[in-house]
Kinemage of the C-alpha trace (Angstrom):
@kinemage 1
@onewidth
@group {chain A} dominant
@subgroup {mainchain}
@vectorlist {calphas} color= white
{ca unk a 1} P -20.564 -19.194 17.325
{ca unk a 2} L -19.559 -20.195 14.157
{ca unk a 3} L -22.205 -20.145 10.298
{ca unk a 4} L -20.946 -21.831 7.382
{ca unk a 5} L -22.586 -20.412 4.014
{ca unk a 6} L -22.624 -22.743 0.888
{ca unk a 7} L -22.932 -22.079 -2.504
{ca unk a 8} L -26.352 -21.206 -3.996
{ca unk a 9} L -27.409 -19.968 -0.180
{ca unk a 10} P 16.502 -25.132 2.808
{ca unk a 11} L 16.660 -22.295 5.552
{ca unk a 12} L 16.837 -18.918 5.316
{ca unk a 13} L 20.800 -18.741 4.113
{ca unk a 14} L 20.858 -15.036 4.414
{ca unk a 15} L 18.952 -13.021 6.435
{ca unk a 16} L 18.094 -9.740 4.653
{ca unk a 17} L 18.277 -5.997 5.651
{ca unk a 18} L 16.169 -3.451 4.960
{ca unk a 19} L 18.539 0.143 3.910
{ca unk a 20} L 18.236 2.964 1.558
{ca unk a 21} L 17.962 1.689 -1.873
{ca unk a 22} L 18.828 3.679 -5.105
{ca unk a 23} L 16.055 4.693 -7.520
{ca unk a 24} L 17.675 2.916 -10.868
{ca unk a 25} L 17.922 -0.703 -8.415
{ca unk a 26} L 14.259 -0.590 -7.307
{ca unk a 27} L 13.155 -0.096 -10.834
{ca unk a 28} L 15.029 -2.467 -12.226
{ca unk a 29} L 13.656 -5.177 -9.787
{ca unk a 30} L 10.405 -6.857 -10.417
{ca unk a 31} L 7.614 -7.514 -8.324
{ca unk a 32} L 7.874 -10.529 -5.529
{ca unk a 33} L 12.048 -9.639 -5.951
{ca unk a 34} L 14.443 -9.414 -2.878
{ca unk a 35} L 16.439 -5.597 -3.479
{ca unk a 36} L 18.395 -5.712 -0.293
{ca unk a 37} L 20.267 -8.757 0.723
{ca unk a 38} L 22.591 -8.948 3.586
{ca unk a 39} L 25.425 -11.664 4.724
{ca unk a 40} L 24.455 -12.525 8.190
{ca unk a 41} L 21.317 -14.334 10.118
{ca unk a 42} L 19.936 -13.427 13.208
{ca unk a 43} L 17.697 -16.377 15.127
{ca unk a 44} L 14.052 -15.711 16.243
{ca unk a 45} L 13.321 -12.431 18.320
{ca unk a 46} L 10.613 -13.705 20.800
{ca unk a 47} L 8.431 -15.495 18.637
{ca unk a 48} L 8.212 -19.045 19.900
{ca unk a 49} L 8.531 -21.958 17.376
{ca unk a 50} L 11.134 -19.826 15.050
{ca unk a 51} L 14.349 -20.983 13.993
{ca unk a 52} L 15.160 -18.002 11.725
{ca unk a 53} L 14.069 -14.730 11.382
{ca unk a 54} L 14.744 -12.514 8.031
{ca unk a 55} L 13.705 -9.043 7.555
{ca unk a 56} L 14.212 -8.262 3.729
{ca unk a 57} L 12.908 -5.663 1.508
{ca unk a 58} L 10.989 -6.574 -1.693
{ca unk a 59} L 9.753 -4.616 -4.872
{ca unk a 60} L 5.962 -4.071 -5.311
{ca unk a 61} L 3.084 -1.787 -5.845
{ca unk a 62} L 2.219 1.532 -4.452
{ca unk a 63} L 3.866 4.487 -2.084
{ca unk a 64} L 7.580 4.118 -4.198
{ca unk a 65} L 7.542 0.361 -5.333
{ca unk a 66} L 9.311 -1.021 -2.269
{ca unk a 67} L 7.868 -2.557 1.105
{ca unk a 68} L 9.935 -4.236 4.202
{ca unk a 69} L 8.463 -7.761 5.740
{ca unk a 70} L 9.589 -10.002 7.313
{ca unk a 71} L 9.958 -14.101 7.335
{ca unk a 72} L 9.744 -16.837 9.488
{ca unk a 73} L 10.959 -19.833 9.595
{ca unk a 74} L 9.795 -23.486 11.514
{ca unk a 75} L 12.035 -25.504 13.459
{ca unk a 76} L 12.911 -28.819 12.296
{ca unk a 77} L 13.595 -29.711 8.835
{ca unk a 78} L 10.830 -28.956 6.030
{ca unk a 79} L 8.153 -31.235 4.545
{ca unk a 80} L 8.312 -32.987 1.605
{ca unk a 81} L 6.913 -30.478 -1.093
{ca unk a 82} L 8.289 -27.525 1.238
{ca unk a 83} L 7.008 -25.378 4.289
{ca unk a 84} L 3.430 -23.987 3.371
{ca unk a 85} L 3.072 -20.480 3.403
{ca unk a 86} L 1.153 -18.279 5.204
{ca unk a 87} L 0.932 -14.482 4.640
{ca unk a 88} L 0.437 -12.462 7.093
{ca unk a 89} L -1.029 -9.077 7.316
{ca unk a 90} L -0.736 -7.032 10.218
{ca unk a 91} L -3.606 -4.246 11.712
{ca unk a 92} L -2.990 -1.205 12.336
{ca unk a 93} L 0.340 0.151 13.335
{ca unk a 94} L 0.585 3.398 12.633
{ca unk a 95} L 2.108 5.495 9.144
{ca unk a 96} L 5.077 6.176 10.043
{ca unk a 97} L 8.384 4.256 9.192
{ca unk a 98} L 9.297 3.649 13.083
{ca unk a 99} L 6.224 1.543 13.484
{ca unk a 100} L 6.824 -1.133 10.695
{ca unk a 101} L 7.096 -4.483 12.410
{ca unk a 102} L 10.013 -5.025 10.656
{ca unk a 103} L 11.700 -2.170 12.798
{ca unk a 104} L 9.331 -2.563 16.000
{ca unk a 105} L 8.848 -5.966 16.075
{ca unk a 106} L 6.297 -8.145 16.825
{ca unk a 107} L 4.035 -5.212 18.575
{ca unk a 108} L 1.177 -7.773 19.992
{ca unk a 109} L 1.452 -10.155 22.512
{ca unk a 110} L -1.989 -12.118 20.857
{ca unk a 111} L 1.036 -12.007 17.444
{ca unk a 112} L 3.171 -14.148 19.158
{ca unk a 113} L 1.103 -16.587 20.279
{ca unk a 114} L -0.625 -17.043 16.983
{ca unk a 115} L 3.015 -16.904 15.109
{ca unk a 116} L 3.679 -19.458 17.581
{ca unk a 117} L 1.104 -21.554 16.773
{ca unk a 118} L 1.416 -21.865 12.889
{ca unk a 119} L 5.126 -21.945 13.427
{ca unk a 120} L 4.600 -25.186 15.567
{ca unk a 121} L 2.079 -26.420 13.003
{ca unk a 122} L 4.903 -26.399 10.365
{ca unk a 123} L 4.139 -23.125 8.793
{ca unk a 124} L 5.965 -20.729 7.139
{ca unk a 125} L 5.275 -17.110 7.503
{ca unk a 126} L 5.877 -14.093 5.445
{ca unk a 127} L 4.931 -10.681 7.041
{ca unk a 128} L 4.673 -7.627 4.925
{ca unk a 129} L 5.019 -4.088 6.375
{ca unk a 130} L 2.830 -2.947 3.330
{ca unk a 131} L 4.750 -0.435 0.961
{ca unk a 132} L 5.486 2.972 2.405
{ca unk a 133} L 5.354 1.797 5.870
{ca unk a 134} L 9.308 1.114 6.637
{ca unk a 135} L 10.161 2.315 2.931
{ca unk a 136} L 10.021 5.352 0.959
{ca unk a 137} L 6.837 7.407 0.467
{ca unk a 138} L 3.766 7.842 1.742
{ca unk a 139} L 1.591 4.613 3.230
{ca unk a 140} L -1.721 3.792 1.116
{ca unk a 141} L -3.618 3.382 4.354
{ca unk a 142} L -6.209 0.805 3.430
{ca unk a 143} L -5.839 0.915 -0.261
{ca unk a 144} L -7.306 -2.905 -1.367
{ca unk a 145} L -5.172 -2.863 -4.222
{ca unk a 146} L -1.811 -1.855 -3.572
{ca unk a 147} L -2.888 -4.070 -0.480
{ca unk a 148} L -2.987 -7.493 -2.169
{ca unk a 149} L -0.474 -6.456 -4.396
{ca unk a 150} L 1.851 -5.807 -1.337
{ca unk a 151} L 0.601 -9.520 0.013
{ca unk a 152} L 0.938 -11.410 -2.874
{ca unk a 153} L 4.486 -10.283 -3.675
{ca unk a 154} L 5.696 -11.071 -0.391
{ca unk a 155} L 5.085 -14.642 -0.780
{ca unk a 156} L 7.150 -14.578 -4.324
{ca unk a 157} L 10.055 -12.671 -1.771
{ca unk a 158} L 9.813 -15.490 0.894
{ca unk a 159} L 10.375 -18.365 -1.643
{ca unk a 160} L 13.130 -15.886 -2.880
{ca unk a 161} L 14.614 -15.938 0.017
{ca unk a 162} L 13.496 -19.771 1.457
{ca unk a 163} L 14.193 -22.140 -0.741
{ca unk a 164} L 12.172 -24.453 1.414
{ca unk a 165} L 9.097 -22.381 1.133
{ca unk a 166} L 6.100 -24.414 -0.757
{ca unk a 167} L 3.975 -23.164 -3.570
{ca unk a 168} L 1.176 -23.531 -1.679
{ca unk a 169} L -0.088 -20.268 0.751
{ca unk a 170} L -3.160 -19.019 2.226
{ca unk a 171} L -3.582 -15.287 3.567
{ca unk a 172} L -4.228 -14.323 7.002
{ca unk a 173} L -4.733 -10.935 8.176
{ca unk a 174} L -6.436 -8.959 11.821
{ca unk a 175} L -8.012 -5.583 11.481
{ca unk a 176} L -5.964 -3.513 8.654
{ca unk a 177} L -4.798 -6.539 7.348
{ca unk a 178} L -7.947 -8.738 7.150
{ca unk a 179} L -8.874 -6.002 4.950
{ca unk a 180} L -5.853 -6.613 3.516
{ca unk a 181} L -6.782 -10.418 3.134
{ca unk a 182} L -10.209 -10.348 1.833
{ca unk a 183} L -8.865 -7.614 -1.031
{ca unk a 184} L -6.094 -10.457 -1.964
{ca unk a 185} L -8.058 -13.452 -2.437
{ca unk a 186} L -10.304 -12.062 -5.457
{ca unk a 187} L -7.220 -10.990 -7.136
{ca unk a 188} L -4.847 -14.004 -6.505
{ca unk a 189} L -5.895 -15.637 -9.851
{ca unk a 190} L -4.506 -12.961 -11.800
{ca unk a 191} L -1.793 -12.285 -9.329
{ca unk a 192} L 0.294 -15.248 -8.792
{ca unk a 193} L -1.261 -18.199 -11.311
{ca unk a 194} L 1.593 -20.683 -10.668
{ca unk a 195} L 1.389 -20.630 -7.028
{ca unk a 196} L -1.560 -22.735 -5.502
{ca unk a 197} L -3.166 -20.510 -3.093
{ca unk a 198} L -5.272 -22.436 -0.887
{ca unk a 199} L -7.725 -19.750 1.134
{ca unk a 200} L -8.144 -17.054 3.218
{ca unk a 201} L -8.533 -16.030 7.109
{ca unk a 202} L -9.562 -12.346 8.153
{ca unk a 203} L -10.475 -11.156 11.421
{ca unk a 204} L -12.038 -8.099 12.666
{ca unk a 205} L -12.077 -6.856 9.071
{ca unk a 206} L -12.988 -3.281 7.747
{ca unk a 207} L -15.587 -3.949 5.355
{ca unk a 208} L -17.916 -1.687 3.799
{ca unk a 209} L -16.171 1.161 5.947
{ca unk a 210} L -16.361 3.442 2.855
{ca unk a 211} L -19.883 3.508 2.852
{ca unk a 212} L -19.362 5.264 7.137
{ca unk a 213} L -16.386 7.297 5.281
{ca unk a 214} L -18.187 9.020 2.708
{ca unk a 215} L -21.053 10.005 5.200
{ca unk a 216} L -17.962 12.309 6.816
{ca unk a 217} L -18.190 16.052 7.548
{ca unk a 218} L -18.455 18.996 9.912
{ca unk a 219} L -21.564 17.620 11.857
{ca unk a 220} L -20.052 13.626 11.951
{ca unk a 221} L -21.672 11.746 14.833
{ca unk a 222} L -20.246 10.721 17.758
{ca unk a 223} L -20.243 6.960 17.034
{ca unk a 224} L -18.578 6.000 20.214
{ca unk a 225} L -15.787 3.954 18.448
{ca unk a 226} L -12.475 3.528 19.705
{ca unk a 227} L -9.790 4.910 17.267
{ca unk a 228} L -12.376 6.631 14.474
{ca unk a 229} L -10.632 9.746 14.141
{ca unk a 230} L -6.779 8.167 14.075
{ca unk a 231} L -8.387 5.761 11.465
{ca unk a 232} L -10.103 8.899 9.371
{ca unk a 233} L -6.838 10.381 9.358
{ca unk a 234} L -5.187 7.527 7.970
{ca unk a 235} L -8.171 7.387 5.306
{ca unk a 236} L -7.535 10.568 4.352
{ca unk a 237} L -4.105 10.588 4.126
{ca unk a 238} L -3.693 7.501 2.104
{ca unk a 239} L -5.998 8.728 -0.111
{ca unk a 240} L -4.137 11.762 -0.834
{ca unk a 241} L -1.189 9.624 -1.592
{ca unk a 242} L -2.981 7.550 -3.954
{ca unk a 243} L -5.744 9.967 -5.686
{ca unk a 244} L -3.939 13.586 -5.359
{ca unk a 245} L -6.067 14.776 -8.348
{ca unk a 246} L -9.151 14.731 -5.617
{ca unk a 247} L -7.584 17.454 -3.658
{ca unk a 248} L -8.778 16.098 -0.492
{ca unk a 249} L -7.036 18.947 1.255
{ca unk a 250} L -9.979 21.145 0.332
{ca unk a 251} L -12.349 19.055 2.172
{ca unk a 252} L -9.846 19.495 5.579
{ca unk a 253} L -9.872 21.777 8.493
{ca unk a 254} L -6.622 23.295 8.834
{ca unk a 255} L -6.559 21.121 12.240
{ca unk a 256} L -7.416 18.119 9.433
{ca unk a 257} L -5.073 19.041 6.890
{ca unk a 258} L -1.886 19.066 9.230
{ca unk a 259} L -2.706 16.246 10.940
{ca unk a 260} L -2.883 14.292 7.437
{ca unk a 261} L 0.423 16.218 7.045
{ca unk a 262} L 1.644 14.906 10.050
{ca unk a 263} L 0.547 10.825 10.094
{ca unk a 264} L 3.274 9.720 7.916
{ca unk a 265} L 5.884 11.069 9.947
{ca unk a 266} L 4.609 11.064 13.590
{ca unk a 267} L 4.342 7.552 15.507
{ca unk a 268} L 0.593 5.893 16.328
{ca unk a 269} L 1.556 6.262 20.182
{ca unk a 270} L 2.012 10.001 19.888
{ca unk a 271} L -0.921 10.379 17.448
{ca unk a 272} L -3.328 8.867 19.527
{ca unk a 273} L -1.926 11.260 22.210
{ca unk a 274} L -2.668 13.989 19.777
{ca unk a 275} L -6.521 12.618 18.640
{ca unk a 276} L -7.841 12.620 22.416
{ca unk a 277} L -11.046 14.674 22.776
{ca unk a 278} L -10.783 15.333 18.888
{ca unk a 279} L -13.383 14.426 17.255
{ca unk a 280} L -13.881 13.511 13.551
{ca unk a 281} L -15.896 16.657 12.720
{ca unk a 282} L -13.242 18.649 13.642
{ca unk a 283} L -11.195 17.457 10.851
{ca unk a 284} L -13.640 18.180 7.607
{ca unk a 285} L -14.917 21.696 6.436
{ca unk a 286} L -17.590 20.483 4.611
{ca unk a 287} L -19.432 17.279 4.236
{ca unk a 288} L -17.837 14.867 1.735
{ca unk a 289} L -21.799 13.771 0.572
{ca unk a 290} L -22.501 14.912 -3.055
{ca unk a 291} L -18.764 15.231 -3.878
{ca unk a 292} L -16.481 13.203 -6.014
{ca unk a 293} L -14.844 11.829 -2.756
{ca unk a 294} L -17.269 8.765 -1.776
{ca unk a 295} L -16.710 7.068 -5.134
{ca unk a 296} L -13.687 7.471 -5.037
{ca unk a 297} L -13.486 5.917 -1.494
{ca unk a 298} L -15.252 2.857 -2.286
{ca unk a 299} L -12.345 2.450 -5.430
{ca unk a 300} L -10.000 3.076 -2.611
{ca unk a 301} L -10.753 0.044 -0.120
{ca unk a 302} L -14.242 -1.777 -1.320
{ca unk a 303} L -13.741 -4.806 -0.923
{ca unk a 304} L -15.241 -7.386 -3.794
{ca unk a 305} L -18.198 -10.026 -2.331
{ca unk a 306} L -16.986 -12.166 -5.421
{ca unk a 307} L -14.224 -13.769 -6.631
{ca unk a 308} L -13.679 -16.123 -3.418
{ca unk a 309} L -13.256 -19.260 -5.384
{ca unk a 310} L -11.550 -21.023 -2.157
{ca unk a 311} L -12.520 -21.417 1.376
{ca unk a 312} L -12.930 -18.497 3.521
{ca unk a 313} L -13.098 -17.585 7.653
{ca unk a 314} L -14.166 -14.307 9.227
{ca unk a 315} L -14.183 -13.860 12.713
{ca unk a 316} L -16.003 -10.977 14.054
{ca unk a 317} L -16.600 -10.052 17.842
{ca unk a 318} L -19.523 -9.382 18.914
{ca unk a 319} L -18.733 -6.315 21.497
{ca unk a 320} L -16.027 -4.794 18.842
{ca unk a 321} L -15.774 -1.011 19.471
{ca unk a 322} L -13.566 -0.463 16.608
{ca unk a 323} L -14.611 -2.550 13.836
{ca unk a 324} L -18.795 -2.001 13.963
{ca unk a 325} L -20.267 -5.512 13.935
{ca unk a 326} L -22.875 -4.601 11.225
{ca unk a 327} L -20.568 -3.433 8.755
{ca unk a 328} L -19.092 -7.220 8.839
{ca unk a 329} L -22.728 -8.612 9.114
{ca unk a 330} L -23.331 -6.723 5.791
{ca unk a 331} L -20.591 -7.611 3.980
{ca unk a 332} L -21.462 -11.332 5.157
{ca unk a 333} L -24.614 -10.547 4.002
{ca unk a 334} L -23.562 -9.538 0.503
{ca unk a 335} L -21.093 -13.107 0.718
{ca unk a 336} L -24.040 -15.483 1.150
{ca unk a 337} L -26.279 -13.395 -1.681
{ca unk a 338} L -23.506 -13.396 -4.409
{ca unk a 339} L -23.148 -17.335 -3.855
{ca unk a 340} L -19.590 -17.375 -1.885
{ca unk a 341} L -18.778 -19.933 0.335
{ca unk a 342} L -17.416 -19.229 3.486
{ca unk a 343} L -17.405 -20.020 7.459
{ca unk a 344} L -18.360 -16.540 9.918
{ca unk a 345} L -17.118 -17.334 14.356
{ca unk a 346} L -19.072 -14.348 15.777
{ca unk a 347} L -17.155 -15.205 19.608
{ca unk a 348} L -19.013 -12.183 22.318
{ca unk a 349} L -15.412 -10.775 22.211
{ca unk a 350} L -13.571 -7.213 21.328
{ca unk a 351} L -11.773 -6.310 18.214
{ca unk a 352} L -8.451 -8.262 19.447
{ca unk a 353} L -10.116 -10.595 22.101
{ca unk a 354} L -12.243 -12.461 19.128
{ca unk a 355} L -9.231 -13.513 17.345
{ca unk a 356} L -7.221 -14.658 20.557
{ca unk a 357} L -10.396 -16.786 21.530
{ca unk a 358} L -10.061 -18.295 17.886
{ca unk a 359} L -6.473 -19.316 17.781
{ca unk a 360} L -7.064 -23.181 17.792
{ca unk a 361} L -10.023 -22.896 15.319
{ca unk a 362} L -8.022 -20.625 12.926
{ca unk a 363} L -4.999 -22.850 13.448
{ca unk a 364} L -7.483 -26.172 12.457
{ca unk a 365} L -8.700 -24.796 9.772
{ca unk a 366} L -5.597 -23.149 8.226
{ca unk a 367} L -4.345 -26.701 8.750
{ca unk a 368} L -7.422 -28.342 6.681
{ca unk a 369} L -6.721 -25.943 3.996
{ca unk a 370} L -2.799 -26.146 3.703
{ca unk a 371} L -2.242 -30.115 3.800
């Protein structure tokens, strides 16, 4: 099912490694730059359609100024004008450095096969672990900013690094990262001027999830979706990382305070092991309502509804039990008010299943936007 809204209605010669870097070299190094270089390639993992694969680490915004990603490269030689770019950004892997899919790898099959088919298209793609997640620090779980920050500067990396790689990109992003998506597009313009950024795909997005955040506390429903408390966790803990002056421990449990303790160090398999039968209740001492805390959450990882000055695709399953259909509906909603342009595929699909059913139409229209 898909809505369109209108207005008014040369190779990678280097493969990089991520390692320990000094303090004085990641200052020194500017947004978008390459900090960690190494002297040998490695060929694709088991992504189909990739000749090379670099993992590199790049300066940027938030946990300590440095995020891992990764890059990956077409078969065949490149276009005239270059390879255009696509950035990825992943959902939901976890906080802790072992699950950065830099170090892990490509964790979904439903990954591969869409890798696979904008590698075959003639597509470049630049991953980013987001900052803190494979680096030093603390992961800004959801943060929009530090988000499209992390996004935008892995594109300036990849042409770094890929001297093939076009000035022309579009983001792309599933769960986490379509979040991560629709908080880049707005702020491209002011972001990365010289590069020609073309549009934006996000699936399964979390929008207007501060709005169910800030309603948290001791008597929290049971809203029967799958993941809620792992997610709250990650909320919480982010937001300690990036607003410590909140204090959000004194809103915790001591069952909720080491567990945000605990998510930047512990993996997402073993957390989730943790988190069964716990319910998100159990984690607040008193309700966040009337405190400081839900403005600060919607600073955190609102999401603008303006700002979308090129083409835009949401897809949004119907039966998703993680990411609550109205919350997209709403933020679609708030799209079509402000004046924004964009196309909404509502497949009768789960959280994952919606984007697999989408591949080809994502792939067409990723292709309409980049040539």
């Amino acid at each position: 099912m898909l809505f369109s809204f209108a207005k008014g209605c040369g190779l990678v010669a280097a493969a990089v490694v991520a390692a320990s870097i000094p303090p004085a070299t990641a200052v020194a190094a500017p947004s978008g730059e390459v900090v960690v270089s190494g002297s040998t390639t490695r060929t694709a993992s088991d992504v189909p359609g990739a000749a090379e694969v670099a993992t590199f680490t790049y300066r940027t915004v938030g946990a300590e100024g440095l995020s891992t990603g990764q890059v990956f490269v077409p078969e065949g030689d490149s276009p005239a004008g270059g390879w255009p770019v696509i950035a990825w950004a992943h959902g939901t892997v976890g906080m802790a450095d072992m699950d950065a899919p830099s170090r892990a790898g490509v964790q979904y099959e439903i990954y591969r096969t869409l890798f696979g088919d904008w590698l075959r298209r003639g597509f470049l793609i630049v991953a980013t672990d987001y900052a803190g997640l494979g680096t030093p620090g603390v992961h800004q779980y959801l943060d929009a900013e530090v988000a499209a920050h992390n996004v935008v500067d892995s594109v300036f990396a990849a042409r770094e690094l890929v001297p093939e790689a076009s000035r022309t990109w579009a983001v792309a992003g599933q769960s986490q990262g379509g979040h991560a998506a629709l908080a880049t597009a707005p702020r491209v313009a002011a972001l990365a001027p010289d590069l020609d950024f073309r549009g934006t795909f996000a699936s399964g997005p979390p929008t207007n999830l501060d709005r169910l955040t800030a309603l948290a506390g001791p008597d929290f429903p049971d809203l029967q979706l799958d993941g809620l408390t792992l997610y709250m966790v990650y909320i919480a803990a982010g937001l300690h990382q990036s607003r410590p002056d909140l204090d959000i421990g004194a809103y915790l449990t001591p069952l909720g305070a080491q567990l945000v303790e605990d998510a930047d160090t512990t993996s997402m398999e073993e957390f989730r092991r943790r988190l069964v039968d716990v319910p998100v209740g159990s984690l607040f001492s008193r309700p966040l309502a009337g405190t400081p805390i839900p403005q600060a959450i919607s600073e955190y990882f609102g999401v603008p509804v303006t700002g979308f000055d090129k083409p835009v695709m949401l897809v949004q399953g119907l039966t998703d039990s993680v990411v609550p259909v109205p919350l997209t509906l709403w933020f679609a909603t708030d799209l079509a008010l402000a004046g924004e342009q964009f196309d909404l595929r509502l497949p009768v699909a789960g959280h994952v299943e919606g984007l697999e059913q989408s591949i080809p139409e994502v792939g067409d229209y990723l292709e309409g936007i980049l040539r």
